[in-house]
N, C-alpha and C positions, 0 to 999 in steps of 0.2 A: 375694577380688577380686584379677584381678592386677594385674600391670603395664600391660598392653593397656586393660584394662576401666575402671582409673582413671585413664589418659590420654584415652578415649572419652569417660569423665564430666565432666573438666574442657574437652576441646573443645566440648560441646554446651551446655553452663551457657555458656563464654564465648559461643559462638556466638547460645542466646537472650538472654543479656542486653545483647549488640552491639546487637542486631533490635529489644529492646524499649527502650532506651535513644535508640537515633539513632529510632525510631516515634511515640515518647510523649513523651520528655525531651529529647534535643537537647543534652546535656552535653557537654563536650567527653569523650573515650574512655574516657582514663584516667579521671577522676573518675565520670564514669556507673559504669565496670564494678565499679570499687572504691565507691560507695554501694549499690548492687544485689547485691553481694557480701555489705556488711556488715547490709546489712537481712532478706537470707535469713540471713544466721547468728543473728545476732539473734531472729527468729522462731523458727528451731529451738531455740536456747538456750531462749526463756519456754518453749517447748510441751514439751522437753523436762524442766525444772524443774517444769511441772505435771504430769508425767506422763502427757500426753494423745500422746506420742507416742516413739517412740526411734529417731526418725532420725538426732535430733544424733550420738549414739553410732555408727551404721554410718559416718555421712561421716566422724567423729574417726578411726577406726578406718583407713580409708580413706587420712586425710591421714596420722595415725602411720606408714603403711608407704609414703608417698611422703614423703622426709625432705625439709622444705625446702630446709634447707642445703645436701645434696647437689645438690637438681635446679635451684637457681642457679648455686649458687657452680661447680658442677661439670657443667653441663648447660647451662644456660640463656643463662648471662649473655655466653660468649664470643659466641655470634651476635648477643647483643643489641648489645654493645658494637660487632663488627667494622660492623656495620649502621649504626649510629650516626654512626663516625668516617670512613664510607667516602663521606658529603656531605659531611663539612667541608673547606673550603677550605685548603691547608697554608700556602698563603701569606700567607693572613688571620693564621691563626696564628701565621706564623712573626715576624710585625713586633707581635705583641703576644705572643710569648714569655718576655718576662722578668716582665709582669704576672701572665699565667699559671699560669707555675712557681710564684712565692709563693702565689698563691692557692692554687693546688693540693698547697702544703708547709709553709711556715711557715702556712698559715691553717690549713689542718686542725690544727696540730700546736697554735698558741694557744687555738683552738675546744674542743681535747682538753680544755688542762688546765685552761680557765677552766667546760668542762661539769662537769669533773670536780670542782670547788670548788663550785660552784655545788650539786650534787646531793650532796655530801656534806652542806650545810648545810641543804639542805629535809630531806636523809629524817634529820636528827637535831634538826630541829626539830620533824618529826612524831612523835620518839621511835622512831626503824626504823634503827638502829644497823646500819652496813652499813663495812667498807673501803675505807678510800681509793685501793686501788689498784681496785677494782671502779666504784669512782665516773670513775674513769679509762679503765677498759674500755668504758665507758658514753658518755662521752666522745668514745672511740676511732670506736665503730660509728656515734653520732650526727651528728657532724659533718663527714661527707666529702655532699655533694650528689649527688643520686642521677641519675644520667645520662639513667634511664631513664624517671623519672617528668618531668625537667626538659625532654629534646629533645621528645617527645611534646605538651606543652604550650604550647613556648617557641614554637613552629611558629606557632601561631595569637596571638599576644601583640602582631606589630610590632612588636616592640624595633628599636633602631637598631641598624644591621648590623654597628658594629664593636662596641658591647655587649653582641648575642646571640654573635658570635663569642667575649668574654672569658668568657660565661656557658658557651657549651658547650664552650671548649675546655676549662676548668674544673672543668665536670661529670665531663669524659669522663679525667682524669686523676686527679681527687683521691680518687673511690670509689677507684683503686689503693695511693695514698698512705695513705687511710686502711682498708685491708683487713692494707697492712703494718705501718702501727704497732697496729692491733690486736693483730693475731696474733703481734705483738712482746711485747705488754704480757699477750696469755693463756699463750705458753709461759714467762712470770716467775708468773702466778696457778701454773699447773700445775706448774712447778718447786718449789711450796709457800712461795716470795715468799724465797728464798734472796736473798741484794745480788748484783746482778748490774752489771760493771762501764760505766758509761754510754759509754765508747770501746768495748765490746762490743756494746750496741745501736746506738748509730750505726754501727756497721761491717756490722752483718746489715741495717737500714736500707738503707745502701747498696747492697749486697749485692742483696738482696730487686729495690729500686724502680731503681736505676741497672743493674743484671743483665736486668731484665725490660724495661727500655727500649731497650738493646742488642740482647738477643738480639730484641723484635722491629722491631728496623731488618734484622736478617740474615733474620728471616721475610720480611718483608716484600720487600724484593729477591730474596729466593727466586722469591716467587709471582710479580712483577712479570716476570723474565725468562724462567721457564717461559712466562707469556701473552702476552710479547711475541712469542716464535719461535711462536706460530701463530694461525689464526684461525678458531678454530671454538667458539659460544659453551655449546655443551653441555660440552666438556672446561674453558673457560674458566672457566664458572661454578663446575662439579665440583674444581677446583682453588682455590678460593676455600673452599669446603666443607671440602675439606682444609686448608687451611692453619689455620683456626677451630678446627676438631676436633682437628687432629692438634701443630698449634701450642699447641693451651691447655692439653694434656694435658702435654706434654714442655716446656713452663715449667714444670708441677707437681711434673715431675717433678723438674728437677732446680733446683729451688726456688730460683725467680727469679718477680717479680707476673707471673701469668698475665695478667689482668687491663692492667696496662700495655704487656704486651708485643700481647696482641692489637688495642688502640687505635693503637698506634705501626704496626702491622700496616693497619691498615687504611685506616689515612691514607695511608700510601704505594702500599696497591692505590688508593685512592682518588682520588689524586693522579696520579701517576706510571704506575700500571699503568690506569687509564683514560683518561689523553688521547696517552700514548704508545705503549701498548701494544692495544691494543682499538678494533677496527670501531665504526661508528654501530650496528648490527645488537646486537654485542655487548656494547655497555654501555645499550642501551635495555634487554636481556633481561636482562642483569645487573641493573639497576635496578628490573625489575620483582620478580623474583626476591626482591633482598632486601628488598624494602621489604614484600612477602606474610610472612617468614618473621618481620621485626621485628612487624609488624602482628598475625599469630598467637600469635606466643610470650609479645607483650606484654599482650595479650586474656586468653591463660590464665594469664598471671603475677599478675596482679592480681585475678582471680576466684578465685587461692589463695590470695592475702596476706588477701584477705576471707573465708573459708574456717578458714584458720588459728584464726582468731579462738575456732572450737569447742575447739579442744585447748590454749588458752594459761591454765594456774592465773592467779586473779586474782581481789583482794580489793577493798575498797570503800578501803582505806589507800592501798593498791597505786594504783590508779584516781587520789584525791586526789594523788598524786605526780604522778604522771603527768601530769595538770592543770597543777599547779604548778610544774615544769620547764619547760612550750610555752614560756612569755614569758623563760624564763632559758635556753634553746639559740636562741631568735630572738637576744638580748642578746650571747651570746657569738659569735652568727654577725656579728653590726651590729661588736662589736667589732673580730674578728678581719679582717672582708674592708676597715673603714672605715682601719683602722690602713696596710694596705695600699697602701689605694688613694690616701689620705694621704702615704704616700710615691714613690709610682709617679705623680705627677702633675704630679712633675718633670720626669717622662722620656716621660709617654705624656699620651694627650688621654680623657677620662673623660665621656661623655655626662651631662647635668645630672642630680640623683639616683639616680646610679650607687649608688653604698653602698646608697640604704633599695630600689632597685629588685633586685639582685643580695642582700639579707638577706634581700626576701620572695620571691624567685623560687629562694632554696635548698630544695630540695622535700627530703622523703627518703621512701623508696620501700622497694625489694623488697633492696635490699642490705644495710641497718640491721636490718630484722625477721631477715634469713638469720642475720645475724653476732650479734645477741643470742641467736637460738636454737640455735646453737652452743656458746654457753656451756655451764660444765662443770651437771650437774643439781644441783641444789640449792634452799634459799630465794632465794639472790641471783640465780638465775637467771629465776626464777619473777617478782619483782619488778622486773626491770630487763626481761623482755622484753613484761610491762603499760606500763613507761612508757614503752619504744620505739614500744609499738602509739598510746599516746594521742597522740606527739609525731607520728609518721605520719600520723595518720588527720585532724590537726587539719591538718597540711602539705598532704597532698593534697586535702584538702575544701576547706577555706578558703583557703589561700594558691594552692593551684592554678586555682578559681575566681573569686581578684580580682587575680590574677599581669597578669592585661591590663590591668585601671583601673591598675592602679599606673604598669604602662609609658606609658599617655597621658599620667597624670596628671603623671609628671614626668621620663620622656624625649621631648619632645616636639619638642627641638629638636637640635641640631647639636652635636658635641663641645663640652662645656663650656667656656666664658670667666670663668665668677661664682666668687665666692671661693668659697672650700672651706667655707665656714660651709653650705652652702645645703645641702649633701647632709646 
């Protein structure tokens, strides 16, 4: 099967399970196509287990030659991202910038190492003796909020608009933040855990996430003033394409966060190359444009993360962790964003139940499963990318489906006045 044939297959699965989902269920997208996903795998897994059929085997087979990791990390994720950042407001953003920033660094960075404590102490109280720097990597991939499953959902929520604002600018920064301190903490796994001097990771840190910020500020005024000197929306769009593809590749290349550079990218096409640069003609067709390519990509994204599920090793121990970690990455997420937002409440105004509203509305998604199955192969790999999948599957099912009671239940009002007890 090739490459053609199983991009066909994943367009027509997502396509009927769009159809039977918005026909029958009514779920919001994301969680429909990812239940519908995980209950045909599911079914092929028992029939395949009884032997009464070996489909499971052709789609595994299928998925093994479409590598996740690459057709996110390296495929997928720039148009998702540029798509994303190209409605947010910059100016919303820019007056809650310093909230933001911590959420989006020091929070992933606390969430790391308190996951990473946390799961060294279950899988050796289950007796599953596993490294601390791996409980870290674990850490790493789990706690950045996934951009992708969060705007998709946050849409239909009604959060208060300067809360959805800190939640997506957020989202759309911290998967960066945290793709770099992973990939910080695997090339120390793959170095074979030599001491590596900690002025040397915060220097590639920077490097990495302040490099991939920069250069895309200079993308992004790139494409801003190509679209300003003309006006015709078929080159205009085709120049945004470019910048995505050709932008996210040459961050890779010369290793800076692809990933933040194309968000930084797209806020300033978003901002600045659409209300300065662009016809009514051309940012309605712009607009249509990307919101078809987010809307497709994100349909098959998530009818592979369900998918997935036939090729991942996975024991019933495995599982049991898995389990027993959801309530201990919510914990370290309540932690890390409440500490935060506890000291940010000097300087900013915090909608009532901020903290427990932005702990449950941290989704994770297709970025967390890519970056565990990244990992090198092995047993630790095998085990940490089961309790990726159960922390996922419980995030998007359940926290994605009560993400709106929570927001009535306690942003209902106005920037918060009540003490800080309340959150």
């Amino acid at each position: 099967m090739g490459l053609y044939d199983i991009i066909a297959v994943l367009v027509v699965l997502a396509a009927l399970f769009s159809y039977i989902n918005h026909r029958y269920f009514g779920l919001p997208r994301t969680i429909g196509l990812m239940a519908l996903s995980l209950v045909v795998s599911s079914i092929l897994l028992v029939l395949g287990s009884f032997g009464v059929m070996t489909l499971d085997e052709q789609v595994a087979g299928m998925l093994t030659r479409l590598d996740f990791y690459d057709t996110l990390m390296h495929g997928m994720l720039g148009f998702l991202l540029f798509a994303g950042a190209l409605h947010v407001n910059f100016q919303d953003l820019r007056e809650m910038g310093w909230a933001i920033s911590l959420l989006a660094t020091f929070g992933v960075m606390v969430s790391t190492v308190l996951v990473g404590f946390f799961t060294w102490g279950i899988l050796m109280f289950l007796g599953m003796e596993i490294s601390l720097l791996y409980c870290f990597l674990f850490g790493a991939l789990i706690s950045p909020t996934d951009p992708i499953a969060v705007l998709s959902i946050l849409k239909k929520a009604n959060a208060p608009k300067q809360l959805e604002t800190k939640i997506t600018g957020e989202s759309l920064f911290n998967d960066g933040i945290g793709v770099v301190v992973f990939l910080t903490l695997l090339s120390f796994v793959q170095g074979g855990g030599q001491a590596t001097e900690p002025v040397a990771i915060l220097k590639l840190l920077a490097i990495e996430a302040g490099g991939g910020i920069l250069y895309g500020m200079g993308l992004g005024y790139l494409a801003y003033t190509l679209i300003k000197r003309i006006d015709n929306y078929h080159v205009e769009i085709l120049l945004t394409l470019a910048t995505v593809m050709g932008g996210y590749r040459l961050a890779e290349v010369i290793h800076v966060s692809a990933p933040l550079a194309i968000v930084v990218a797209g806020l300033m096409v978003g901002n600045h190359g659409r209300y300065l640069g662009m016809s009514d003609l051309t940012r309605e067709r712009l607009d249509t444009f990307w919101e078809l390519v987010d809307e497709i990509l994100n349909a098959v994204l998530f009818v592979l993360i369900g998918l997935e599920l036939l090729i991942i090793s996975h024991t019933l121990n495995m599982a049991v962790a898995g389990v027993l970690l959801i309530p201990c990455v919510l914990l370290a997420r309540f932690l890390s964003v409440g500490s935060i937002i506890s000291l940010m409440r000097r300087f900013s105004d915090f909608p009532r139940g901020s903290i427990r509203i932005m702990t449950w509305a941290g989704l994770r998604g297709g970025i967390s499963v890519a970056l565990a199955l990244s990992l090198p192969l092995g047993p630790e790999r095998d085990l940490l990318v089961t309790i990726t999948y159960c922390v996922m599957i419980f995030s998007i099912l359940v926290q994605g489906l009560t993400v709106g009671r929570v927001v009535k239940r306690f942003a209902s009002a106005l920037p918060d006045t009540e003490p800080r007890a309340d959150s």
